[in-house]
TORFI-368636 format. One record per residue (C-alpha): x, y, z. Coordinates in Angstrom, 2 decimals. Layout:
N
X|Y|Z
...
! end
This chain:
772
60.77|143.72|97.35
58.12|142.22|99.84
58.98|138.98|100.95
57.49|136.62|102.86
58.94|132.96|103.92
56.30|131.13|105.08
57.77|128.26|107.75
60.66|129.22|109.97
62.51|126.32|109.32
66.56|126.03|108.27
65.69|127.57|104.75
63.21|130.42|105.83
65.32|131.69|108.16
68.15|131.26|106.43
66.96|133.04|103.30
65.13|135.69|104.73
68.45|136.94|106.64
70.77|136.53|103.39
68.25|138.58|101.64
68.26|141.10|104.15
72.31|141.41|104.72
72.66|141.47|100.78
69.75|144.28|100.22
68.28|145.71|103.49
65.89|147.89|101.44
64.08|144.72|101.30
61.11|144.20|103.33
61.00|140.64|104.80
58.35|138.48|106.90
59.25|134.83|108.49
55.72|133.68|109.92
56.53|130.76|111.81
53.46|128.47|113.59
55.38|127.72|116.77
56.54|129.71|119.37
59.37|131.84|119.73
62.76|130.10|119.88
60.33|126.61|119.91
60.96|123.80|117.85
60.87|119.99|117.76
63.65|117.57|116.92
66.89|116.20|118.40
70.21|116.90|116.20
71.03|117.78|112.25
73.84|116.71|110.56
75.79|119.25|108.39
78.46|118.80|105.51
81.47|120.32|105.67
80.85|121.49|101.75
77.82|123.62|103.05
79.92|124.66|105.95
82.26|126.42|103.59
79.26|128.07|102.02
77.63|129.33|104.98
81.02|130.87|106.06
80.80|133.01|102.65
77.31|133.95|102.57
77.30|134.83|106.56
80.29|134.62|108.30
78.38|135.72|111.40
75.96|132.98|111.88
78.24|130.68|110.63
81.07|131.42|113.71
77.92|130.96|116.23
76.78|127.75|114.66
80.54|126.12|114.01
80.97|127.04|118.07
77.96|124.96|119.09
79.09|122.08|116.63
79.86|118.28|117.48
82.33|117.29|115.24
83.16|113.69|114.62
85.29|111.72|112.19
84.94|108.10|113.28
82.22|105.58|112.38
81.63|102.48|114.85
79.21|99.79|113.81
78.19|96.94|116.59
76.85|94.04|114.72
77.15|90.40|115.16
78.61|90.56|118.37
81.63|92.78|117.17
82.34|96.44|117.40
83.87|97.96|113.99
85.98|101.40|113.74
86.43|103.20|110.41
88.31|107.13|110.81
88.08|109.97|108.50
84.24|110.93|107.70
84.23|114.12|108.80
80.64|114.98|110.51
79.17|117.63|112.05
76.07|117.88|114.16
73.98|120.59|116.25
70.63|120.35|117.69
68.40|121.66|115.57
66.52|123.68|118.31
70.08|125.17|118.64
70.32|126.32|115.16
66.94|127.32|114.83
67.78|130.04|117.55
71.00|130.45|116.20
69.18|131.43|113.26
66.30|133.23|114.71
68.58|135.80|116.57
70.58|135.98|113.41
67.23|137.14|111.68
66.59|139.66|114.58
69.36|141.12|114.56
69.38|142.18|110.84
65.67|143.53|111.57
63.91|140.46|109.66
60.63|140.51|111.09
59.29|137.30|112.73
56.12|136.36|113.60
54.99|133.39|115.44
52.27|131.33|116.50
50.51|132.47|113.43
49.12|129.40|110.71
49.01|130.36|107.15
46.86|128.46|105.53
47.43|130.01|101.72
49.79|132.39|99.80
46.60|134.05|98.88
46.96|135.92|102.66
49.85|138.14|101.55
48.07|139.45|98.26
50.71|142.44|98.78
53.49|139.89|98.66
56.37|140.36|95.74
57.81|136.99|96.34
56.58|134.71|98.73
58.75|131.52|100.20
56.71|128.43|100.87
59.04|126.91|103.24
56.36|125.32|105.46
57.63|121.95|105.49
56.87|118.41|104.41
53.20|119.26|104.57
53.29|122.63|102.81
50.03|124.18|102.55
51.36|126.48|99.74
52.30|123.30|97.85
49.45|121.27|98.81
47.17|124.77|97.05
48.65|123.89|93.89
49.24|120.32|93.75
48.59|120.42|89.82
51.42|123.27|89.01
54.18|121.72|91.67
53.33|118.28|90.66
54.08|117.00|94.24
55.45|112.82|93.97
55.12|111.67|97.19
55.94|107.91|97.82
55.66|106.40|101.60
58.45|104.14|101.78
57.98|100.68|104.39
60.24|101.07|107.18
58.92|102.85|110.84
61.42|104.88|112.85
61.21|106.63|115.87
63.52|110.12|116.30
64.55|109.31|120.18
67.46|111.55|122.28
69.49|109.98|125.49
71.64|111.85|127.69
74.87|109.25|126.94
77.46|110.95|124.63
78.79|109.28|121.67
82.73|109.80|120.17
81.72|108.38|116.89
78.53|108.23|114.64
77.46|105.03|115.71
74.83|102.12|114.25
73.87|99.05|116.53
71.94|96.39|114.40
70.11|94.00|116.52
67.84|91.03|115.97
64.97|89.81|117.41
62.76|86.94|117.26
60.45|88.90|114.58
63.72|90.79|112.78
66.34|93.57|112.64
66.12|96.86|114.15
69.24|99.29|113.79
70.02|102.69|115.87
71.23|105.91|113.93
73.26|107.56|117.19
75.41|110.37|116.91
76.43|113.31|119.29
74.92|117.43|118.48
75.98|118.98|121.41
77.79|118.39|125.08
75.18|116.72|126.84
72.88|115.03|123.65
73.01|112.47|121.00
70.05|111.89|118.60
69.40|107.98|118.74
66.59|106.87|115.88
65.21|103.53|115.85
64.55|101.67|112.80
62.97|98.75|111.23
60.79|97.06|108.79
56.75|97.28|108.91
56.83|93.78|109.59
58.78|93.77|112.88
57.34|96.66|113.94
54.16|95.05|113.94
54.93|91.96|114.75
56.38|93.47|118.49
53.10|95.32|118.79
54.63|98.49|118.49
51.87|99.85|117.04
49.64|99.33|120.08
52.28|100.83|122.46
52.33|104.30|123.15
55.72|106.40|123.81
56.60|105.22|127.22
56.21|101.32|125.68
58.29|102.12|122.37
60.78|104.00|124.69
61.01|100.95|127.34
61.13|98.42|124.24
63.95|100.53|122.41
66.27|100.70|125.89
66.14|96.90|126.41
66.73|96.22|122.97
69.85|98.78|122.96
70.79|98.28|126.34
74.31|97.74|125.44
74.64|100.62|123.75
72.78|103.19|125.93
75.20|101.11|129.04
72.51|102.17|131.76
71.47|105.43|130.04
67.43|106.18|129.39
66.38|107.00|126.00
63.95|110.79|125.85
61.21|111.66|123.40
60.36|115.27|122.52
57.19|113.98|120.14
54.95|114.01|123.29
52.39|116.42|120.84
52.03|113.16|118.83
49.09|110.75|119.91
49.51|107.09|120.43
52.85|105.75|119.01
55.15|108.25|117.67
56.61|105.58|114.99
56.61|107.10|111.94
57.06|106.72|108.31
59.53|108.04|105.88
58.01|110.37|103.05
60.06|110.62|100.19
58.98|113.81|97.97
60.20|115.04|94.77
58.50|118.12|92.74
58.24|118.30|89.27
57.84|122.54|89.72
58.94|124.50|92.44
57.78|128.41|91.51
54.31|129.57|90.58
53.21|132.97|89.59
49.57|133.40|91.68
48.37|136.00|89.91
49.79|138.70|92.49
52.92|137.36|94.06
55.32|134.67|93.01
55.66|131.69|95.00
58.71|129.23|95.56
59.32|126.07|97.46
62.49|125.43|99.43
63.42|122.99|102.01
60.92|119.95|102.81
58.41|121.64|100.90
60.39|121.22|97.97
61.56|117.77|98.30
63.01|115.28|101.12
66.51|113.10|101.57
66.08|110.12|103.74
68.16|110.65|107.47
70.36|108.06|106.36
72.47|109.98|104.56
71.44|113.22|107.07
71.27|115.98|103.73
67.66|117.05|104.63
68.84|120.61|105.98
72.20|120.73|104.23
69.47|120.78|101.42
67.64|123.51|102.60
70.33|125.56|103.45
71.56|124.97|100.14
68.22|126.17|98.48
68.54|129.13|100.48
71.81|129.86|99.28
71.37|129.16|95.57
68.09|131.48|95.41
69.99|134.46|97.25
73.18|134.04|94.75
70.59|134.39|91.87
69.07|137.45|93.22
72.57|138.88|93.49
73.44|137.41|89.62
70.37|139.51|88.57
69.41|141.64|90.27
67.27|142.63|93.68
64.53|144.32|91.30
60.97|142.58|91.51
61.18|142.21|87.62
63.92|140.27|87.63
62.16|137.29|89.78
60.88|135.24|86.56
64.74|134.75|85.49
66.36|134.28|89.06
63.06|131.87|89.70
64.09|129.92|86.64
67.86|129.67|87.29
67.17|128.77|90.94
65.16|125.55|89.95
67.21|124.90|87.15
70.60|124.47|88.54
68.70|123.05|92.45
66.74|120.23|90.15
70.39|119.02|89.43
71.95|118.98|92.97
68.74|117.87|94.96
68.72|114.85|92.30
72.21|113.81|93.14
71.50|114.11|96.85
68.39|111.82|96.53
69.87|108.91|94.63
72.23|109.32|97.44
69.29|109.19|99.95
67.70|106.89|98.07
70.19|104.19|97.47
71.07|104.83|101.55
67.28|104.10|102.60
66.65|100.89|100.20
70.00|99.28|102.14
68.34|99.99|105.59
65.08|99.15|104.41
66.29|95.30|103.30
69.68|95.17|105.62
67.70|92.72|107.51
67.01|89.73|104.54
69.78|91.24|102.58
72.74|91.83|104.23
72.84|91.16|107.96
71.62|87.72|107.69
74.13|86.46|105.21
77.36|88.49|105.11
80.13|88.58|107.56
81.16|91.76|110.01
83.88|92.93|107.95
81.85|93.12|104.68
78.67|93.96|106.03
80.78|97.06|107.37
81.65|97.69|103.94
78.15|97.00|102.39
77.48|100.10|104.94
79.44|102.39|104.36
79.41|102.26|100.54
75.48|102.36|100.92
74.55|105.45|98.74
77.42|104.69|95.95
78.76|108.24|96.73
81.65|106.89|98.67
83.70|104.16|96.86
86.44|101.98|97.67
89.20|104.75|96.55
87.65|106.88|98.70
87.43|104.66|101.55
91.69|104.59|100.96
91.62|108.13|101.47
89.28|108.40|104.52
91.03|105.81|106.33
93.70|103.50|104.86
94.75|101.08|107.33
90.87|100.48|107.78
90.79|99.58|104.28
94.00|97.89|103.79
92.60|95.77|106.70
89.53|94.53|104.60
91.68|93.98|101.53
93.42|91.40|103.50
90.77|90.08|104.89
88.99|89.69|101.27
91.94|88.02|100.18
92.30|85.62|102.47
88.33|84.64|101.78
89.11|84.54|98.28
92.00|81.70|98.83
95.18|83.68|99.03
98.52|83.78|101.79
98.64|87.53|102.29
102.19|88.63|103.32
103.33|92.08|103.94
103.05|93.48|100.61
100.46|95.39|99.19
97.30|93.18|99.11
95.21|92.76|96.20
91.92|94.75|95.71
88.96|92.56|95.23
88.75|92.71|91.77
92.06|90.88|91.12
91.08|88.35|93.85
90.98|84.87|92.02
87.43|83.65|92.25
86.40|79.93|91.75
82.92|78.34|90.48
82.45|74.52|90.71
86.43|73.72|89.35
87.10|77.07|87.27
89.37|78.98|88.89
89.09|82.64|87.11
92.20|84.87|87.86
90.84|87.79|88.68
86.78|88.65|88.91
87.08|90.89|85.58
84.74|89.55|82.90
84.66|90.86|79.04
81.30|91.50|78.45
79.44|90.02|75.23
79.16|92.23|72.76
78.12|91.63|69.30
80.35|92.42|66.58
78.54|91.47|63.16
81.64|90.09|61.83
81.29|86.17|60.96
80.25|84.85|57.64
77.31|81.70|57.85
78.26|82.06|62.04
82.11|81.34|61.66
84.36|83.28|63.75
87.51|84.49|61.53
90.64|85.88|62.08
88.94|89.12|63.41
87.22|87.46|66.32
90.23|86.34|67.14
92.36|89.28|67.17
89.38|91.21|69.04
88.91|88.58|71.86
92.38|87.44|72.30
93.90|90.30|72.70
91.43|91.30|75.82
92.70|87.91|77.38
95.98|89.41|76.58
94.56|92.11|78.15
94.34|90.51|81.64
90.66|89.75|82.02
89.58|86.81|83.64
86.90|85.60|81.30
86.09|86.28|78.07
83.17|86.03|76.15
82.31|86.33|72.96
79.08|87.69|71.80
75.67|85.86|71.73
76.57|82.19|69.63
73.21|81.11|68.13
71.96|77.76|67.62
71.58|77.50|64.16
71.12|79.82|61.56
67.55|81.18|62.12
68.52|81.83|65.25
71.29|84.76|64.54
70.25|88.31|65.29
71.98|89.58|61.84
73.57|87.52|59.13
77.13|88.37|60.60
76.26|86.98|64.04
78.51|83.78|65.61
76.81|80.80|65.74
77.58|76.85|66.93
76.05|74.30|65.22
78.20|73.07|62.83
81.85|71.47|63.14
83.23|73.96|61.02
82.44|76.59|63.49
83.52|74.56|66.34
87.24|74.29|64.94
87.14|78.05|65.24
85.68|78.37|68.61
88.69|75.70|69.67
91.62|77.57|67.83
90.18|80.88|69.97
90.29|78.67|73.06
93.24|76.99|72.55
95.31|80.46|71.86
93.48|81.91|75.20
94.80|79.13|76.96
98.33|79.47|75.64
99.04|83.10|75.61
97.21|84.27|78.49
95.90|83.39|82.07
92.52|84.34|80.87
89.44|81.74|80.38
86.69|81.35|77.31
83.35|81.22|78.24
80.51|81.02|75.32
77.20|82.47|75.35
74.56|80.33|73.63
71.22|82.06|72.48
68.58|82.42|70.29
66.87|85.74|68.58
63.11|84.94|68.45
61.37|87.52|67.31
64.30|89.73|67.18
66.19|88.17|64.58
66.33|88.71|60.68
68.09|92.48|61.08
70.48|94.13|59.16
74.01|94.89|60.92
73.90|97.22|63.86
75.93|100.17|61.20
73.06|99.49|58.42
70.40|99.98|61.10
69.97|98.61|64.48
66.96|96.43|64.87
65.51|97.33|61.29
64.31|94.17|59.69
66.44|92.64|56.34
64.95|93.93|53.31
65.89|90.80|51.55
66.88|87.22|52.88
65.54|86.94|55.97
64.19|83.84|57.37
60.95|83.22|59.38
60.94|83.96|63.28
59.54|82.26|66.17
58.45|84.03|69.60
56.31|82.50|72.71
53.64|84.74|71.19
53.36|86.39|67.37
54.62|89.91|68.81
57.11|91.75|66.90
59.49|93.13|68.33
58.94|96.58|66.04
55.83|97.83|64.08
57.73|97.01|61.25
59.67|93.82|62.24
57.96|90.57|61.12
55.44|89.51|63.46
56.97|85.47|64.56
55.02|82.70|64.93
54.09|81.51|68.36
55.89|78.57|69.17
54.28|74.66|69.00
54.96|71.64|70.95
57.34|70.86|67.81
59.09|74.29|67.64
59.62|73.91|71.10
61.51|70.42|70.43
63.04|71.11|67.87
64.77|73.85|69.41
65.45|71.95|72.14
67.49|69.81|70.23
69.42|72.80|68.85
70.69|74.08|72.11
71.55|70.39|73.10
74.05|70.02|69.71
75.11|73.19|70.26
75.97|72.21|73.98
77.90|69.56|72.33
79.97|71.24|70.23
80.94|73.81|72.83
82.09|70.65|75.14
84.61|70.28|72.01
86.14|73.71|71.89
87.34|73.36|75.51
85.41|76.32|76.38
85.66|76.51|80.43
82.22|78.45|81.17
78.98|78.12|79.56
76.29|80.55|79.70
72.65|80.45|78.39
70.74|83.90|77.46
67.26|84.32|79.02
67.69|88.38|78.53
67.16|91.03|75.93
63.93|90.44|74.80
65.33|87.43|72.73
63.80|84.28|72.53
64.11|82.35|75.67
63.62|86.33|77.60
60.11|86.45|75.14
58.83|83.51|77.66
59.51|85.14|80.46
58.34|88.17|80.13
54.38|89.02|80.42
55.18|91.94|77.73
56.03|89.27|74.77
54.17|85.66|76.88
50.43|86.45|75.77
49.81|82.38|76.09
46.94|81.14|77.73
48.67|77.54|78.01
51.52|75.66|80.35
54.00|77.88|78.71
51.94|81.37|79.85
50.45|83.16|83.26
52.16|82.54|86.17
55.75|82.92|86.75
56.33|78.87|87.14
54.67|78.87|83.18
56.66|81.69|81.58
59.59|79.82|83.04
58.84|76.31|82.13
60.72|76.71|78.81
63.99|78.11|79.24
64.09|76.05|82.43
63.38|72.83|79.80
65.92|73.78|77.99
68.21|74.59|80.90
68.39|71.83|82.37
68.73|69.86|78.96
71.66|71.41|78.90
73.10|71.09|82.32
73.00|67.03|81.98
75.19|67.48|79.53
77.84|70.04|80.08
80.94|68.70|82.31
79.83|68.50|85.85
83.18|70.55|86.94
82.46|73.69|84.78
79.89|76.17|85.28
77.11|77.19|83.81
75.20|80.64|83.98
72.02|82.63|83.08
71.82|85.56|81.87
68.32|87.76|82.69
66.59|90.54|81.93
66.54|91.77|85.56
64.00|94.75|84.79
61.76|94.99|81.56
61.63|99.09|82.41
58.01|99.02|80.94
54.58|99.18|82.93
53.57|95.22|82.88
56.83|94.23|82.76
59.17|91.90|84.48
60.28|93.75|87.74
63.17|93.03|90.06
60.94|91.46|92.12
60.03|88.89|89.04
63.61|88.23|88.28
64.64|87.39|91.58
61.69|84.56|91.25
63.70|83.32|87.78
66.73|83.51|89.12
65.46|80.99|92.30
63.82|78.76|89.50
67.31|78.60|87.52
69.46|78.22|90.91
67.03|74.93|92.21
67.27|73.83|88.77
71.46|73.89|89.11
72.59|77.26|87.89
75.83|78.01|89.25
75.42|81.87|88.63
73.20|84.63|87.46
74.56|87.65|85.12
72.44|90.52|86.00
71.21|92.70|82.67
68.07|94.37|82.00
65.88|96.38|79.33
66.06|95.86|75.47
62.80|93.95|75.67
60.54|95.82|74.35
60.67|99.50|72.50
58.50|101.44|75.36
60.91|100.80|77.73
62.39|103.67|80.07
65.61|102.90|81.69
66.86|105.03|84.77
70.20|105.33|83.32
73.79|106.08|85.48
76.80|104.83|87.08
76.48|101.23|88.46
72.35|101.66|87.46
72.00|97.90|86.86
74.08|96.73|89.71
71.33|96.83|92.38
69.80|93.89|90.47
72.80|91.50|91.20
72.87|93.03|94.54
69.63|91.92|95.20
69.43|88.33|93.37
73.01|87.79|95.30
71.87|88.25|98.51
68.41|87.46|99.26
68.38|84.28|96.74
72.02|83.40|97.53
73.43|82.86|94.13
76.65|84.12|92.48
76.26|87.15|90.15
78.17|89.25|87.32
76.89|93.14|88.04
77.13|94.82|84.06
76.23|98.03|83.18
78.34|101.62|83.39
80.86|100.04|85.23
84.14|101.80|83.71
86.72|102.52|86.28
88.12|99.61|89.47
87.26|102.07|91.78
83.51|101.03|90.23
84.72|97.88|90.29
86.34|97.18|93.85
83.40|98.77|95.25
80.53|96.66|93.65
82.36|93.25|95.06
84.35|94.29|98.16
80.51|95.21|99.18
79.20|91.73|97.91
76.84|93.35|95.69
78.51|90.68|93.09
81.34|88.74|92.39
82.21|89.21|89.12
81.91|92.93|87.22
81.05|92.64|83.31
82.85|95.47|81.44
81.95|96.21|77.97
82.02|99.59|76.37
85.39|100.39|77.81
86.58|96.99|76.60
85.90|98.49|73.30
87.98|101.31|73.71
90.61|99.89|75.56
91.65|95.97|74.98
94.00|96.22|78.29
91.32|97.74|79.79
92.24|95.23|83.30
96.07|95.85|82.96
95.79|100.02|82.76
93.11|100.14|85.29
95.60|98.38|87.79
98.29|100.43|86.84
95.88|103.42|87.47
95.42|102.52|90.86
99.34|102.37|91.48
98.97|98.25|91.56
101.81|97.06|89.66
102.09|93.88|90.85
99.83|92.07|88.19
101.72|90.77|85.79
101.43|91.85|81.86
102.42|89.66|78.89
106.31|88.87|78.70
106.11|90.88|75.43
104.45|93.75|76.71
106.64|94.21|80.00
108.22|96.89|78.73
105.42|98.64|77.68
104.34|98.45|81.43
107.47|99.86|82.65
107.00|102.87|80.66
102.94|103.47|81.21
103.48|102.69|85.03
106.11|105.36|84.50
103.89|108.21|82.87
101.20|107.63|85.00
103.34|108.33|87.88
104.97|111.21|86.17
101.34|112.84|85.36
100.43|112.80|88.61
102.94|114.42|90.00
103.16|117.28|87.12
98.97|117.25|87.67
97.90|121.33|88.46
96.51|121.95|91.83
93.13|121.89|91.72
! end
């Protein structure tokens, strides 16, 4: 084959020299714009995964690069005035000028031609081409001549940065946060070879212009960045190597994500790799292990199929197939890694202390969790648990501390055992909204279990207020009884408490059970529905009526008695539901609020109802037990609520005495398109927890205490809402501690010796497990 890689970046290079070693029949081109053994930049950071590969594929390149590696295993944040030490990471960094020429030599020697200061401004200039590589970068030309096939998504994100070098050499990747009169600024510094460290600058648009950065040139941002780092840099200078760049050389991130990365021209085919292809923030530091990666995934297909220019249409396919997958993964990462640097300032660094802001850190792009953490460095970790403990009211001794999970957590006079909650979930069971012997057996034997609080599903107000006929409901005496013979065994048997869920359907009421058809409206008996606007919730639901002054009183009153009879069960928590698309959600969100009076519009009128209501309740409900909110923290439809909207609500609901918000989203409305995955809703309670300062339950995909641990050890909540694998496993709490080799929690006196034994097996599996 002809091939030409346009760009002599990490993946030209590296592809056009695998190519060649595999099949030197092949004729290969790198045409490169700079000069010979020229680049820009300060350090990359490798993985030791794509180490391992690179030792495979080219064991020759790989020896010269691994001799001209930094390798580091420490982390050390300064922040707060303290100076933080975490072991066992495991980096590796070289200059990238360095492994450019590594490269380039590499190239040389295996007679890949290279040409240089040459611009290519199309693919259309090899017409002779069999396969052409456009690895030109960020701002690919070859991309940017076929916008409408690659279907380039390019988003600039808000923070500026600066890439910066100094001469000082660092033993540990290290991150300085600092603030100023204006904001936070934090330092990426880490060591690539025996005289360098790359030291990046970063902060928020606002800062940046608020310092005047922006009418600085190089020699200003330099002389700013050294005071403001000056105990870092301890008398060193910082360097630039952007001097090619006019004015200020702050920049902006670009994050880039192609829906296509191969084209067929008409002569030759064309493929992106590297930047051209798509970009991971420096924050996680996977922009060339990406590239390198492409480079080795599209050689291994050549070598699966075949080195014959016929066979480029399947290895073309495979290669984006199975690198669509992998570059995904690696930009959630990158992703979830630059939103926590982009808000660290109002989020984090503002409100949490050193230890867990270190943890909020490190756990950054969800890829590392609190198990993991154990395994990278132990005493580190052990160190935290104890210090979590001790914030969450307990004498630590010398015995293994608990994780945060089963740290007791209080709210107003509720003390909860451990900061495990049973989700709601519905089960269609009761008969004119009385709970029966199954609702009992279900829920009490998760308190059994060893949750801290259990719910029960969504209890309606009265009867046209139920989702299905089989839904709970609390507004009658009768039903009461019930809730208070569930309490009272809760109480008895178990350490667990009972919190119930009050609610109303709206316009998504009047349905058949979930198993005779989820959200499909009763063919016969259903009763009339109410909405803040006559929207159904289906085409073929009934369409409600929007609510009056006298609706809205009415069922007013409702939530008031039904207040009152949950003060008689001796329920401990009380929660209201403002989510789901249901009624109380309908106001607040502009989807289902099409009113043009005090109840519609602005965020203050979609709100004025459910806060009514609210705090109708609140005068009523003992002053020493809580009460939450549930929300619908993202609508996942275009003119929907957004984060940004529900951390408005949940300021409203906290200034109007909520003690908590439990973070949910979706199931308003039918269009909606969720960005499913593990922990996908937690961000919401991470943000409403930290920049409105309000307790939060984090639901959604959370299934294992590693998931668990992480999301509040990082502060991202304080309680974790588990409901699918509730389902599937009553003692759900219990075996997840034993999992975890915790067997200090205690289980039911009746079950101890059932604990015994699956402590027991657990241990014995693990130690029979294969090798892996």
């Amino acid at each position: 084959m002809r091939i030409v890689c346009i760009g002599g970046g990490p993946a030209g290079l590296y592809f056009a020299l695998l190519m060649k070693k595999l099949h030197p029949e092949h004729s290969i081109r790198v045409v490169e714009r700079n000069r010979p053994y020229d680049t820009f930049g300060w350090g990359v950071v490798f993985s030791d995964a794509t180490m391992v590969s690179m030792r495979e594929w080219d064991p020759e390149s790989a020896a010269e690069i691994e001799d001209a590696f930094n390798h580091w295993d420490d982390i050390e944040v300064l922040f707060k005035g303290t100076r933080q030490r975490t072991s066992g990471h495991g980096f590796v960094g070289i200059g990238r000028k360095k492994l450019l020429n590594i490269l380039q030599k590499r190239c040389e020697a295996l007679d890949v031609e290279l040409i240089f200061e040459t611009d290519v401004n199309s693919d259309l200039d090899y017409p002779d081409a069999d396969l052409i590589i456009g690895s030109d970068g960020l701002n690919s030309r070859i991309r940017n001549h076929y916008p409408e096939i690659f279907q380039p998504d390019m988003i600039t994100r808000p923070n500026r940065y600066i890439w910066l070098g100094t001469d000082k050499q660092f033993d540990a990747f290290t991150f300085d946060f600092r603030r100023t009169e204006h904001g936070w600024f934090q330092s990426h510094i880490y060591k690539f070879d025996d005289k360098t460290s790359t030291f990046i600058v970063e902060t928020t648009e606002e800062a940046y212009l608020a310092h005047g950065l922006d009418k600085m040139d190089q020699d200003g941002s330099i002389a700013f960045c050294e005071n403001l780092f000056s105990e870092v840099l301890d008398g060193a200078s910082l360097m630039t190597n952007a001097r090619h760049i006019r004015g200020s050389a702050w920049l902006n991130f670009t994050r880039l994500i192609c829906g296509k990365w191969s084209h067929f021209n008409g002569n030759s085919h064309v493929v992106l790799m590297g930047d051209a292809a798509h970009t991971a923030h420096f924050a996680i530091g996977s922009g060339t292990k990406l590239a390198i990666d492409d480079a080795i995934e599209l050689a291994r297909q050549f070598q699966i199929h075949g080195h014959d220019k016929d066979k480029i249409p399947a290895v073309l396919e495979t290669y984006e197939e199975i690198r669509h997958v992998d570059v995904a993964r690696i930009q959630n990462a990158a992703r979830n890694a630059m939103e926590w640097f982009e808000v660290v300032g109002r989020r984090y660094a503002d409100t949490l202390e050193p230890p867990q802001f270190m943890y909020s850190m490190l756990t950054r792009s969800q890829r590392i969790s609190h198990e993991n953490l154990r395994l990278r460095d132990k005493d580190w970790l052990e160190g935290f648990e104890r210090w979590f403990a001790e914030k969450s009211g307990l004498t630590v001794g010398n015995d293994r501390c608990l994780p945060p999970m089963f740290t007791p957590y209080r709210l107003r006079d509720v003390q909860l055992v451990n900061r495990i909650v049973v989700s709601p979930m519905a089960m269609y069971s009761a008969e004119d909204g009385v709970m029966n012997d199954f609702h009992i057996v279900h829920l009490g034997s998760r308190a059994l279990g060893g949750a801290g609080l259990i719910f029960a599903e969504m209890t309606c107000v009265t009867p046209d207020a139920r989702i299905t006929p089989g839904c709970l409901g609390l507004w009658n005496e009768e039903q009461a009884a019930q809730w208070k013979r569930l309490v009272d065994f809760v109480h008895t048997s178990s350490a667990a408490k009972v919190g119930i869920q009050i609610g109303h359907a709206g316009r998504k009421g009047a349905t058949k059970l979930a198993w005779e058809g989820i959200d499909q409206p009763l063919a016969e008996g259903a009763w009339p529905l109410i909405s803040a606007s006559a929207v159904p919730y289906l085409k073929n639901s009934q369409v409600p009526k929007a609510m009056d002054r006298a609706d809205m009183e009415r069922v007013k009153a409702d939530f008031i008695r039904s207040t009152e009879l949950a003060i008689e069960t001796g329920a401990d928590w009380l929660e209201l539901h403002c989510a789901h698309g249901y009624l109380l959600s309908s106001f607040l969100s502009p989807i289902t609020n099409l009113r043009d009076d005090e109840y519609g519009g602005s965020h203050e009128n979609r709100a004025r109802y459910p806060l009514e209501i609210f705090k109708a309740m609140r005068a009523i409900w003992p002053a020493d037990k809580p009460i939450s909110v549930r929300l619908s923290c993202h609508d996942w439809t275009d003119g929907g609520n957004t984060p940004e909207d529900a951390a408005i609500f949940a300021r409203m609901f906290k200034e109007a005495g909520a003690d908590l918000i439990d973070c949910s989203s979706g199931q308003v409305s039918k269009e909606e398109k969720p960005v499913y995955g593990r922990l996908f809703q937690t961000p919401f309670s991470d943000k409403i927890r930290n920049e409105i300062g309000i307790p939060t339950i984090a639901v959604g995909a959370i299934s294992e205490a590693d998931h668990a641990n992480s999301i509040i050890a990082a502060g991202r909540a304080d309680l974790c809402a588990v409901a699918r694998p509730h389902l599937a496993d009553p003692a759900w709490s219990l075996h997840e501690a034993a999992k975890i080799g915790l067997t200090s929690i205690p289980w039911p006196k009746q079950y101890v010796s059932g604990k015994t034994q699956y402590e027991t097996n657990l241990a014995r599996a693990a130690t029979t497990a294969p090798a892996k």
